[in-house]
C-alpha positions in Angstrom: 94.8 95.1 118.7 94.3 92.9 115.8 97.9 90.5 114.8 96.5 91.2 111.3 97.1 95.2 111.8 100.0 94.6 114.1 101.9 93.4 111.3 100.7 95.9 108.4 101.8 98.5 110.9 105.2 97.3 111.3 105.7 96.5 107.4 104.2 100.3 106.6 106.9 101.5 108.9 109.9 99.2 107.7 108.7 100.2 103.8 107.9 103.8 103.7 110.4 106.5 103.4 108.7 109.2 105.1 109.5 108.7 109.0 111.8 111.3 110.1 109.7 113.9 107.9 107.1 113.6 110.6 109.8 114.4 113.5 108.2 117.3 115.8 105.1 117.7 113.8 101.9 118.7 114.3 99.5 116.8 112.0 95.5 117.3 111.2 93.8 113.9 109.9 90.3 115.0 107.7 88.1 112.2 107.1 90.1 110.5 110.2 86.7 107.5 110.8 87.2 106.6 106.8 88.9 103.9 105.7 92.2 105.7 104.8 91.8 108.0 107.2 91.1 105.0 110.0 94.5 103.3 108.6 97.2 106.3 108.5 95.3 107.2 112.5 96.7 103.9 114.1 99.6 104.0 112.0 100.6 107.7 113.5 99.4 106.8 117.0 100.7 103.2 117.1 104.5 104.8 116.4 104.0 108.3 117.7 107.0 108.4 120.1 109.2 106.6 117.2 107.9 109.0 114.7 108.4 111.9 117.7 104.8 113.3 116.6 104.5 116.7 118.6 100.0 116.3 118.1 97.6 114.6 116.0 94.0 116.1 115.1 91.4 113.4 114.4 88.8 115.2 112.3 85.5 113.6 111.1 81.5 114.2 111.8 81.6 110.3 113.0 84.0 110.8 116.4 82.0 107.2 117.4 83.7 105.9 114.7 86.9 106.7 115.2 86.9 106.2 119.1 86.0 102.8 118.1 88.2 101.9 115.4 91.4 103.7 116.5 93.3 102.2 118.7 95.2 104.6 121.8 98.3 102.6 122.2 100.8 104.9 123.2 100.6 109.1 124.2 97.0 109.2 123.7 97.5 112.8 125.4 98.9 114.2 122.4 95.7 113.1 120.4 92.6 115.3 120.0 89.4 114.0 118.3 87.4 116.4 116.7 83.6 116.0 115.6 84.1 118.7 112.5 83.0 119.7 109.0 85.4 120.6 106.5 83.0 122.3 104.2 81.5 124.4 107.7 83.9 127.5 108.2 83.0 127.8 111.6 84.2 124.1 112.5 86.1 123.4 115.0 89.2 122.2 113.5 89.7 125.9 111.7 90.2 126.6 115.6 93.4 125.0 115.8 96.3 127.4 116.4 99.2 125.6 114.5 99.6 122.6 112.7 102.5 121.9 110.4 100.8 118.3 108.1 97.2 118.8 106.6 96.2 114.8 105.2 92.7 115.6 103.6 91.3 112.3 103.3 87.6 113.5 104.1 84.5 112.3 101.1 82.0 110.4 100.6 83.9 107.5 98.5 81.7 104.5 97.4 79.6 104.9 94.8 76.5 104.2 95.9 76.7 106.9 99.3 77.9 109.8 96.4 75.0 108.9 94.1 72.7 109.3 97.0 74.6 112.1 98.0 75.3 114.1 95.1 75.7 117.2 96.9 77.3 116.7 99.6 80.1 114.2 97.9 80.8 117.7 95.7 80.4 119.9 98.8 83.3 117.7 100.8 85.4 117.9 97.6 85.4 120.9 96.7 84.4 123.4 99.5 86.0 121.7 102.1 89.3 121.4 100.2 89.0 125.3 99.5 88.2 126.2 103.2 91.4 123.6 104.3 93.6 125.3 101.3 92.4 129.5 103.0 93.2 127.6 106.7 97.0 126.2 105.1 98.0 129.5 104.3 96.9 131.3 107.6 98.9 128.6 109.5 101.8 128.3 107.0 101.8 124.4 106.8 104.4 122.5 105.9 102.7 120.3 103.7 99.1 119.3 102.3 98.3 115.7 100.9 94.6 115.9 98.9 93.3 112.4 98.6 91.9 112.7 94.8 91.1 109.4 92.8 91.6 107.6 89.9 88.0 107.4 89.4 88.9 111.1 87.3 90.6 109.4 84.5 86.9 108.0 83.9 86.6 104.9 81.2 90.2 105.2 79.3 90.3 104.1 76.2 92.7 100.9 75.7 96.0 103.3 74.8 95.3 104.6 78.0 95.9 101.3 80.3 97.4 101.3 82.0 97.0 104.7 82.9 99.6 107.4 83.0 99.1 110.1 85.1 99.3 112.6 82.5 96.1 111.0 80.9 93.5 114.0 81.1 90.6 111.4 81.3 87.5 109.7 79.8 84.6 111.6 82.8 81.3 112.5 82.1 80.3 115.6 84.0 76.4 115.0 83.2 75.8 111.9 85.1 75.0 109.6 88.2 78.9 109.7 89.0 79.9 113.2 88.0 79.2 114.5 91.3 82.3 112.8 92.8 84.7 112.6 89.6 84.0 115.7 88.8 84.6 117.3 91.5 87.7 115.6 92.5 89.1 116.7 89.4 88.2 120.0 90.2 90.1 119.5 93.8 93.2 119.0 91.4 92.7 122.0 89.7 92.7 124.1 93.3 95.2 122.5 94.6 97.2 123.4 91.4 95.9 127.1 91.6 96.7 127.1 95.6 100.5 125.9 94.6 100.6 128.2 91.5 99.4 131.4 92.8 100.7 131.1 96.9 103.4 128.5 96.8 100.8 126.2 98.6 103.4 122.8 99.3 100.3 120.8 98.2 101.1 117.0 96.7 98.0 114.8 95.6 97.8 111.1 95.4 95.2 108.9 93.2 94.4 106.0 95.3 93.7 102.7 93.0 91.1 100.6 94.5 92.6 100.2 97.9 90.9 97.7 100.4 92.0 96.0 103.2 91.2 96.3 107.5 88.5 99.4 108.1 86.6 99.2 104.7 83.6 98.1 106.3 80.9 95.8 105.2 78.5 98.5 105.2 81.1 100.3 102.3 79.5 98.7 99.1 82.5 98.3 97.1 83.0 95.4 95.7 86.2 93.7 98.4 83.6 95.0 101.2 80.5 93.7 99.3 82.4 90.2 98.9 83.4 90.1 102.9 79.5 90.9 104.0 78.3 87.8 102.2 80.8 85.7 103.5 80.3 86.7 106.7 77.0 86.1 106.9 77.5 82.7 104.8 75.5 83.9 101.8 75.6 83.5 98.4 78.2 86.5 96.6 76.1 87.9 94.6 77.6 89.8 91.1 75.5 93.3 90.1 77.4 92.8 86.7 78.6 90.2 83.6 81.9 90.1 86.1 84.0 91.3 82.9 84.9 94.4 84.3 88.7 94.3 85.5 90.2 96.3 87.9 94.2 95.6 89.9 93.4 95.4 93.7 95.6 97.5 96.1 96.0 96.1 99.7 95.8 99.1 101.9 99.5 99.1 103.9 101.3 98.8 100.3 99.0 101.9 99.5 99.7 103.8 102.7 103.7 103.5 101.9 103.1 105.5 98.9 100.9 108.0 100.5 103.5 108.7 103.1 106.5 108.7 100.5 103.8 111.3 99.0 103.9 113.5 101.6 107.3 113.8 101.9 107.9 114.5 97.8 110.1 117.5 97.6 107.5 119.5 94.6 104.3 119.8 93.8 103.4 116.6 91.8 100.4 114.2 91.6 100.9 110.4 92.0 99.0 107.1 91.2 99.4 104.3 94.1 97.6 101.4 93.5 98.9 98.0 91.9 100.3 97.7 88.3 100.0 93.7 88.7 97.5 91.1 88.9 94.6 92.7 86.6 91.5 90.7 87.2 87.8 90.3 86.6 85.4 91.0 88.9 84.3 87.6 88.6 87.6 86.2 88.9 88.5 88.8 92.1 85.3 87.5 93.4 86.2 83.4 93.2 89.7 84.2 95.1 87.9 85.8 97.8 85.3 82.9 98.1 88.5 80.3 97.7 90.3 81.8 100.4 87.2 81.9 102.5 86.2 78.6 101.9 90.0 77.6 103.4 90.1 79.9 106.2 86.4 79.9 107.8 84.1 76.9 106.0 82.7 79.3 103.7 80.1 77.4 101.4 78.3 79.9 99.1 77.8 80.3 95.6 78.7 83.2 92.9 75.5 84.2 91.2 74.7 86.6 88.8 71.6 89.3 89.5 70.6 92.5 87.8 70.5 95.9 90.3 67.2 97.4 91.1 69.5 100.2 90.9 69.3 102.1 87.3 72.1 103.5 87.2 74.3 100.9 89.2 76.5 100.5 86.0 76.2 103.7 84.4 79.8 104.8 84.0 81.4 102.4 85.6 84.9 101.9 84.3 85.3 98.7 82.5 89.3 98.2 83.3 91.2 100.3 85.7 94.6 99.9 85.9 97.7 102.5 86.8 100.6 102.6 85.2 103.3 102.9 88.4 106.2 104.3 86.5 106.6 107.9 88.2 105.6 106.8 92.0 108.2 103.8 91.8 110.7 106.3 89.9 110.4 109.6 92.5 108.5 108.0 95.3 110.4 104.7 95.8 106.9 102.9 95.5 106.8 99.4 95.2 104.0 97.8 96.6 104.3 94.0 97.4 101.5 92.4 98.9 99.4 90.4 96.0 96.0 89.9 95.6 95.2 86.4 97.9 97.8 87.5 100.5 95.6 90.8 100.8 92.3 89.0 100.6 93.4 86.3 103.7 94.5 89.2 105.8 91.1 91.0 104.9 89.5 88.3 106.1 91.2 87.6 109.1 91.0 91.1 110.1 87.5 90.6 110.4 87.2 86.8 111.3 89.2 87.5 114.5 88.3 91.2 115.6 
């Protein structure tokens, strides 16, 4: 196992607040060969007889995926992987008997896959969530994490920055992008219906431009566009005027606060992301080739091209920043990993698996 995901395994479970609610439990991982979904996986597996896990579900339609990216350390016996279909009613993962912790972490996340997939990005979202929300009730789970985004507060205005979760958002529904903000906005609103109406214990969590170890180079967000260049020694290349600013996340900071999530009391939704360090594109962009430069010889250049892609900027957020006050107050979130220390171990993760 990678040193680089040794140690953000150990510092998730030193930081996170959630251990003992795990004790005896029977947990079901949606989207499991994602990127969040890959990271909480070896986190459960890698301390399943600290945690005391009782089983963990793998779920995704890429079990390749996950057989190669997880990593069976310890008890492997109490670990099913599934190849399943949240939005298929037959799957096989609404064959599970029990399970007590539902993390629904299965979309279609970058951009360009849910603009190609319009469909099937609203499908995942929407009728998945719904069939998973019918399965909770049946089974009487203890708790449900939804894995919306803060892609549904849209462009905010500059009041709006950073962004409150309370903030009912800037989103256009007619639109290249629509088919995923839309419909995660509508997940919300089920989720809020499903606690409402049946006493659902649903929490939900807007992830903040996470990256880190498993978003791969095929992802086509920006961190993963930045690490396929450099690993092939190519020019970056910049799809925009680099003005665009956005605060970076690095992905065990943001899995503390999905854990802490879990174990929330109520039924709340939380922004985890960064509050700090709100940089260009451009300027993101000249860290990463900085800190590639030092650690493997990178010599490229930043240059500036225009998509062939129409609607490659067509919505896109031009800052995207949350404001941290209620996870840090009722979640204990305080992420701590900046921006170049994230961007080394990004690297590394790569350079040496």
């Amino acid at each position: 196992m990678s040193n680089v995901l040794l140690s953000d395994l150990e510092y998730i479970y030193k930081n996170n607040l959630a251990n003992n609610f795990f004790r005896n439990k029977k947990i079901l991982i949606t989207g499991a060969a994602g990127f969040l979904g890959t990271y909480l996986s070896n986190y459960f597996l890698n301390y399943i007889k600290e945690l005391e896990i009782k089983k963990i579900y793998l779920s995704d339609l890429n079990t390749s995926l996950i057989k190669k990216n997880i990593f069976f350390n310890k008890s492997t016996n109490k670990c099913t992987v599934l190849k399943s279909d949240v939005v298929n009613k037959k799957s096989s993962i609404y064959n599970i008997k029990s399970i007590d912790v539902i993390i629904h972490a299965a979309t279609i996340a970058s951009p360009t896959f849910y603009r190609k997939n319009p469909l099937k990005t609203a499908e995942a979202n929407v009728d998945g969530l719904k069939n998973l929300l019918n399965f909770s009730l049946k089974k009487k789970v203890k708790r449900i994490l939804f894995f919306s985004s803060s892609e549904i507060y849209g462009n905010p205005d500059k009041k709006n920055i950073p962004t409150k979760e309370f903030y009912n958002g800037n989103v256009s529904c007619l639109g290249p992008r629509a088919c995923y903000d839309e419909s995660k906005r509508f997940g919300e609103t089920l989720c809020y219906i499903y606690n409402q109406v049946y006493k659902l214990p649903i929490r939900i969590v807007r992830p903040f431009n996470n990256y880190g170890p498993f978003l791969s180079t095929k992802d086509k967000r920006l961190p993963s566009d930045l690490l396929r260049k450099i690993k092939k020694n190519e020019d970056i290349i910049i799809y925009s005027n680099g003005k665009p600013k956005r605060t970076f996340c690095y992905v065990a900071d943001a899995i503390c606060g999905y854990l802490n999530a879990i174990k929330y009391e109520k039924f709340d939704v939380f922004n985890i992301g960064n509050e700090d360090e709100e940089i260009s594109v451009l300027k993101f962009s000249k860290i990463f080739k900085s800190v590639a430069k030092k650690k493997t010889g990178y010599a490229g250049k930043i240059i500036f091209k225009k998509s062939k892609d129409i609607n490659y900027l067509r919505d896109n957020p031009q800052r995207r920043k949350p404001c941290l006050e209620k996870s840090k107050k009722l979640l204990n979130y305080e992420p701590k990993i900046g921006v170049k220390e994230g961007i080394t171990k990004y690297l590394l993760f790569y350079s040496n698996k």
